[in-house]
C-alpha positions, 0 to 999 in steps of 0.5 A: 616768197617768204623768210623762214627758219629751218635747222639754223638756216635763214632761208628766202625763195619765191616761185613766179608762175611766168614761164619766161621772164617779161615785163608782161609775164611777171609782176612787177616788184610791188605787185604780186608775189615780188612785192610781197615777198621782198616785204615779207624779207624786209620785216628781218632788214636794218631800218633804213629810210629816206633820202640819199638812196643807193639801189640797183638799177630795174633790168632793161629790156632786151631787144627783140626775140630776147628775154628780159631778165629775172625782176630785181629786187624790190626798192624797199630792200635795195635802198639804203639811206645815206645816213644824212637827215635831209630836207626839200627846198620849197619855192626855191628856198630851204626850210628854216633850221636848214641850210643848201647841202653841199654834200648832196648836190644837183647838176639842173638846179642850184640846190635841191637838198637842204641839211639841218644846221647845229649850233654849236656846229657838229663835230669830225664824224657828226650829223645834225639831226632834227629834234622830235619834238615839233619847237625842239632844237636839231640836236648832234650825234655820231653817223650811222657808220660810226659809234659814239665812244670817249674819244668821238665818232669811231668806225667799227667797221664795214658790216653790223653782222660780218659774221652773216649770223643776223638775219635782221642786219640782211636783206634776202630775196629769191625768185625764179620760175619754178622754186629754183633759186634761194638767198639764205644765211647759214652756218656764218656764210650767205649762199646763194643758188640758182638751178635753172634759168630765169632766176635770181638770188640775191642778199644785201646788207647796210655797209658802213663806209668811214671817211677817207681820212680812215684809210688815206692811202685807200681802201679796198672791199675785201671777201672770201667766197666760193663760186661756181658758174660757167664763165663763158655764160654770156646768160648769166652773172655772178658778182657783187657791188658796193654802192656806186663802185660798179660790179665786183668782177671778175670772180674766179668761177671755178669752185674752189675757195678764193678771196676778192679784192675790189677798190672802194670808194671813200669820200671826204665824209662816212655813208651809208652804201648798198652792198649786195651779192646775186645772180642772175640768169637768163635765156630759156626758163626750162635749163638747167644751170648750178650757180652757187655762191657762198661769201664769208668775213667781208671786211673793208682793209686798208690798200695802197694800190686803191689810193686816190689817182692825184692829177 
């Protein structure tokens, strides 16, 4: 698999040689062309790194007489760190300059991240980072989801590259069995296909979600997408997700151009999540299928009906 351009489109695709899917058959996603392949399309993704990782789960195996599924993509390109410099408590206590999170806890330890404290304390839409320079002092500056301007930390909104022009603000990765599914960027959209069984398309981005206070009355992910599938297909999925939201679904399969709105989750403080779209396809590698999606002008909007439910 690879990442070319050809005539302004942005293109990734990856033939396996497995004639069906399996955890035996193909390579797993460091191994092989997978591995390499998402590496190759990950040289072009936002740098992101660390701790406070949301990603797609590994497909399980079926039960017996039943194909796996299609490899998802590799880790280096579905996680997405939280935006929050963080560090390992060592025997039980965190290092010096850090404090237990409140942020990020456990549920079978007391504590098991550690943040970096500021003094002064860090200001509404700041995050304490460590100096580089090893005796320097951690230092504030504005989350990752957030741009620094006179007033503060501002949000600018869900996506660096809404307008699907940048293919270094996306993560692309394509893999079927015989050169039939592609994640590309083209003409300001992100198009994905898969035209036979076994296969798997799919493009993420780095979303940058604001605090609650943001958009207090609630907030929904909002996108314009053109789908075509087979809704009966129990074999197949077409859909999206935006980090720990579950599956954007039902989408409206028919081909003609809709808009979905789907409930975001918004926190007491800004994150960075995973937003991703695909499909996926299983039963017999030999048949053929036309799934396609095309997704344009994703954006997070304020919406009432996705108001926290008060107890």
């Amino acid at each position: 698999m690879g990442l070319r351009r050809r005539a302004g489109v942005w293109i990734a695709t990856l033939c396996a040689c497995s004639a069906r899917p399996s955890d035996e058959g193909a390579p797993a996603p460091d191994e092989g062309g997978a591995g390499r392949g998402g590496s190759a399309a990950a040289s072009g993704s936002a740098n992101v790194a660390g701790g406070g990782a949301v990603g797609s789960p590994t497909p399980s195996v079926g039960s017996p007489g039943e194909p796996s599924g299609p490899p998802q993509p590799p880790r280096e390109l579905s996680e997405v760190d939280s935006g929050y410099p963080l560090a390992a408590p060592s025997a039980g206590a965190c290092p010096a300059g850090t404090a237990p999170s409140e942020r990020f806890t456990c549920t079978d330890v007391p504590y098991c991240f550690c943040e970096y404290v500021c003094n002064p304390a860090c200001g509404s839409g700041e995050v304490c980072s460590p100096s580089s320079e090893p005796s320097g002092d951690a230092a504030c500056g504005c989350h990752a989801a957030l741009e620094g301007s006179e007033g503060g930390c501002v949000w600018r909104g869900l996506l660096a590259d809404g307008s699907f022009d940048d293919p270094a603000s996306w993560r692309l990765y394509a893999r079927s069995t015989s050169n039939n599914a592609s994640a590309e960027l083209t003409a300001g959209k992100l198009e994905l296909s898969v035209t036979q069984r076994c296969g798997y398309a799919w493009g993420g981005a780095v979303a940058r979600l604001p605090a609650n206070t943001q958009l207090p009355e609630g907030a929904a992910l909002v996108f314009d997408y053109r789908a075509t599938a087979d809704a009966a297909d129990r074999e197949a999925r077409v859909s999206a997700r935006l980090g720990g939201t579950g599956s954007v679904e039902p989408l409206d399969l028919s081909g003609n151009p809709a808009t979905m709105r789907h409930c975001a989750l918004l926190l007491e403080y800004p994150k960075l999540e995973l937003l991703e779209f695909y499909i996926e396809t299983y039963g017999t590698c030999a048949d053929a299928v036309d799934y396609e999606l095309s997704v344009d002008n994703v954006r997070l909007e304020a919406d009432p009906s996705c108001a926290p439910r008060t107890p």
